[in-house]
TINUDO-144428 format. One line per 3 residues: number of its first residue (from 0); for each residue y, z, x of N, C-alpha, C. Coordinates in Angstrom, 1 decimal. Example, Ala and Ser with C-alpha at 12.3 -4.5 7.8 and 13.67 -1.06 7.14 Angstrom:
% residues 2
0	-5.7:7.8:13.2:-4.5:7.8:12.3:-3.3:7.8:13.2; -2.2:7.1:12.8:-1.1:7.1:13.7:0.0:7.9:12.9
This chain:
% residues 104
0	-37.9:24.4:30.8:-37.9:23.4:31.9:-36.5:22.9:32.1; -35.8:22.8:33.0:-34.4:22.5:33.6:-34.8:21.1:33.8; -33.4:20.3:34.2:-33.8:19.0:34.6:-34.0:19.1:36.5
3	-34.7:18.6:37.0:-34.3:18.7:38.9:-35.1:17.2:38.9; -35.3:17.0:40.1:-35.2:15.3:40.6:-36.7:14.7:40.6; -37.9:16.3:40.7:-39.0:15.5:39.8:-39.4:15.3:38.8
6	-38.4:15.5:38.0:-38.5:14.9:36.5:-38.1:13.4:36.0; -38.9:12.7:35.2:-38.8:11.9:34.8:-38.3:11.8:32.9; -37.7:10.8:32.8:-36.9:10.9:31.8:-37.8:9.8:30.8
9	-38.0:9.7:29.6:-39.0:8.9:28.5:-38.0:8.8:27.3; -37.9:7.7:27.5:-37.7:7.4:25.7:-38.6:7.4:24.8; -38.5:7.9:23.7:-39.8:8.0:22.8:-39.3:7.8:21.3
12	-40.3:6.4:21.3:-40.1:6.3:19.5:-41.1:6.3:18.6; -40.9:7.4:17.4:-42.2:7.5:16.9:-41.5:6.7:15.0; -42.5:6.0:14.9:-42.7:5.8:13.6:-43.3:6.5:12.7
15	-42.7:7.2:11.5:-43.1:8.3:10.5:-44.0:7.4:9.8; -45.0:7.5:8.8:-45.4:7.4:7.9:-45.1:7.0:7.1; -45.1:5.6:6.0:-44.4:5.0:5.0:-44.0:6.1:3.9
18	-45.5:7.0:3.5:-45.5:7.6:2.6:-45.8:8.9:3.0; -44.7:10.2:2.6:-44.7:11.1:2.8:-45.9:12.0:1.6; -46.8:12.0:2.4:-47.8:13.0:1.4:-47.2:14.5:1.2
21	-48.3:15.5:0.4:-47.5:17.0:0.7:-48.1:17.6:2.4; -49.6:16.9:2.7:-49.6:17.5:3.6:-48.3:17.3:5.0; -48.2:15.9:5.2:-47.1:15.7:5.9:-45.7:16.4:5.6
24	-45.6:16.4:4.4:-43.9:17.1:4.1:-44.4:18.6:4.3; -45.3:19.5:4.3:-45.3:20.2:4.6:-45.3:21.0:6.1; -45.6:20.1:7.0:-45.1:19.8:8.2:-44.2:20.3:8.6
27	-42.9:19.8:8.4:-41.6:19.5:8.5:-41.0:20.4:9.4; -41.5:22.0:8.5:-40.1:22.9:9.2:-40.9:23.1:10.2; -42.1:23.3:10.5:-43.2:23.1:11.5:-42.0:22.6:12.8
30	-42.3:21.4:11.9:-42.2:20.2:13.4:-40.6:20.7:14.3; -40.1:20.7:13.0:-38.4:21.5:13.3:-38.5:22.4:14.3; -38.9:23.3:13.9:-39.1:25.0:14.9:-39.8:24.1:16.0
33	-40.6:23.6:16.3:-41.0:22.9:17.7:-40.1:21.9:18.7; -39.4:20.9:17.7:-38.4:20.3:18.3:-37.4:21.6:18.6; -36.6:22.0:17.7:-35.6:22.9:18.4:-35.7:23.6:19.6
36	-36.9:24.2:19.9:-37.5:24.9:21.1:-37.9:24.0:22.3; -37.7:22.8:21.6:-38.0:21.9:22.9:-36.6:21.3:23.3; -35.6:21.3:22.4:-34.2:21.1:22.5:-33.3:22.0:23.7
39	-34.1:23.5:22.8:-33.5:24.7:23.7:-33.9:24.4:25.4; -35.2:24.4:25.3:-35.5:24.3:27.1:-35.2:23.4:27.7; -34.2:22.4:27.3:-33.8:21.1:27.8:-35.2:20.2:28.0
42	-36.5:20.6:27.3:-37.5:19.8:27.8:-36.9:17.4:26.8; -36.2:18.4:25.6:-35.9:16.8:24.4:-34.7:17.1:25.1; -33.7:16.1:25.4:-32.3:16.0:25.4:-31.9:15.4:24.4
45	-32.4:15.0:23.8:-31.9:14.4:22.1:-33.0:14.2:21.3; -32.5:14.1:19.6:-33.4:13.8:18.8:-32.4:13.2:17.6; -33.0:12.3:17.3:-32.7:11.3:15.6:-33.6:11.1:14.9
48	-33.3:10.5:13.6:-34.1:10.4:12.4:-33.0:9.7:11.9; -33.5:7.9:11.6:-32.8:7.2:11.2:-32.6:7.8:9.8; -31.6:7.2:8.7:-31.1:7.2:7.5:-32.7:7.0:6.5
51	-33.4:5.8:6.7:-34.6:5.8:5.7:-35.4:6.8:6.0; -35.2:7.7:7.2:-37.0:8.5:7.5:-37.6:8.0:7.5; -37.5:6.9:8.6:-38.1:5.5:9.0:-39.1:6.3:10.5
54	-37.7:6.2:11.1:-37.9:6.6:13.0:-37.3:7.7:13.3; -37.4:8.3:14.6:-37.3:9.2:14.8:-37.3:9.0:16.5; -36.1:9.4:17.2:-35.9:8.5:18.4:-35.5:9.8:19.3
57	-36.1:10.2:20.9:-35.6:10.8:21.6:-35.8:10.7:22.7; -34.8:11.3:23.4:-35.0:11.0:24.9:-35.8:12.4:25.3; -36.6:12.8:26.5:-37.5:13.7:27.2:-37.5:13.9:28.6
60	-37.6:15.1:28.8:-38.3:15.1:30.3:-39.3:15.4:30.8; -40.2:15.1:31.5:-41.3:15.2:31.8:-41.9:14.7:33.2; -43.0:15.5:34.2:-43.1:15.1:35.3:-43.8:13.7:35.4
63	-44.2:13.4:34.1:-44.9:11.7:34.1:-45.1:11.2:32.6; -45.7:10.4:32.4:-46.3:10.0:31.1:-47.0:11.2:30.5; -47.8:11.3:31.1:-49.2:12.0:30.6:-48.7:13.7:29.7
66	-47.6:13.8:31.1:-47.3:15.7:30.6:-46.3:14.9:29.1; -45.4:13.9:29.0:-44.8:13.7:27.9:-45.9:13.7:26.6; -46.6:12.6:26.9:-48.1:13.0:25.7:-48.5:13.9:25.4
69	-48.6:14.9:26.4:-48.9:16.1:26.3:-47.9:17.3:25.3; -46.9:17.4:25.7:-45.6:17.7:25.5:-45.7:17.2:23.7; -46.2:15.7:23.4:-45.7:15.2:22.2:-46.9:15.6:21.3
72	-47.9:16.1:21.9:-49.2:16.4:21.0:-49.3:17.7:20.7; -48.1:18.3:20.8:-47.8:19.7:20.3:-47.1:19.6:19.3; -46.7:18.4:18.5:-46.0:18.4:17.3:-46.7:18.3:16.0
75	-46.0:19.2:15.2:-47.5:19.4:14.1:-47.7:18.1:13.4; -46.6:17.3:13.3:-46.7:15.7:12.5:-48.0:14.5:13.9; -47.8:14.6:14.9:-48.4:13.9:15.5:-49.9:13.1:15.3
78	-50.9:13.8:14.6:-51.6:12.5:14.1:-51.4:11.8:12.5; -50.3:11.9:12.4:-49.8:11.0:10.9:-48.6:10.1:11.6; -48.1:10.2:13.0:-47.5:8.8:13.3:-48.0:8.0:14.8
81	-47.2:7.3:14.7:-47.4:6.0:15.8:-46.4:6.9:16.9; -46.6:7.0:17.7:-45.8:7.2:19.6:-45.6:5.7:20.3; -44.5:5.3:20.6:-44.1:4.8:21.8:-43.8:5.2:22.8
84	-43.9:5.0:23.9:-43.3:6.1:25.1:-43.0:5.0:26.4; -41.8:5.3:26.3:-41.3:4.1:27.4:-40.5:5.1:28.6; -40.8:4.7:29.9:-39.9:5.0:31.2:-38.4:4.7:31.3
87	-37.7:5.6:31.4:-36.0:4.9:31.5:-36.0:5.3:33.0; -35.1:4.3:33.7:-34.8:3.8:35.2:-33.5:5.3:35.0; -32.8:4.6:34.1:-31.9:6.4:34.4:-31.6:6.5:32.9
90	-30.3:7.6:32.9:-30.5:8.3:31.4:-28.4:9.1:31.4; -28.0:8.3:30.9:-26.2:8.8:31.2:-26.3:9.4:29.8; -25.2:10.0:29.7:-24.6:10.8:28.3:-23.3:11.2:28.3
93	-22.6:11.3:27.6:-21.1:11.8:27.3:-21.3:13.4:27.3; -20.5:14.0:28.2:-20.4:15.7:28.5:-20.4:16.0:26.7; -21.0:16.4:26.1:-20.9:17.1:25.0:-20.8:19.3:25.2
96	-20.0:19.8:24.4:-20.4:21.4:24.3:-18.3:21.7:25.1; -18.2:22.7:24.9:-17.5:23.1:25.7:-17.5:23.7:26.8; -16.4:23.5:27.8:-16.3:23.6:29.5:-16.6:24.9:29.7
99	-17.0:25.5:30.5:-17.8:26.9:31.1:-16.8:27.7:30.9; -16.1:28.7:30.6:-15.3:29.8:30.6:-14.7:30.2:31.9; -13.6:30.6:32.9:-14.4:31.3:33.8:-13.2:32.2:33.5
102	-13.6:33.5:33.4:-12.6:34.8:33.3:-12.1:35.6:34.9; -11.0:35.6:34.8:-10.0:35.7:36.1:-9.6:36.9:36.0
């Protein structure tokens, strides 16, 4: 999924679970290999995980709420945490990567 002008942008914060059981920690590289591929398609434009493995914070694209829930209920951790999912009016970022090559 590329970004274009009917997409909408979601901040989303999920609260992890106080206590990591084994089924939860088993999860993990699960959830990994799912985030990353959602990283790759530009569908996440970011992802964090505070210092305690508290939260877990990212921005999304998606054509509404619904497809982001949808989108978020492909994560293998998802019924062991809490979802918030909030609308951002807009979404800036500092150019990260380096500048396009172009050979002459």
């Amino acid at each position: 999924m590329q970004a274009t002008d009917s997409l909408e942008v979601f901040h989303i914060h999920i609260t992890l679970p106080d206590i990591f059981t084994q089924q939860f920690a088993a999860l993990i590289p699960l959830q990994r290999q799912r985030v990353n591929k959602l990283l790759e398609d530009h569908v996440i434009l970011n992802y964090c995980l505070d210092m305690g493995r508290n939260n877990v914070w990212m921005t999304m694209q998606a054509k509404n709420q619904k497809e982001a829930m949808d989108i978020l209920s492909t994560f293998p951790i998802i019924k062991y945490v809490k979802v918030d999912i909030h609308e951002l009016a807009f979404y800036d970022s500092a150019p990260t990567g380096l500048p396009e090559l172009i050979m002459n």
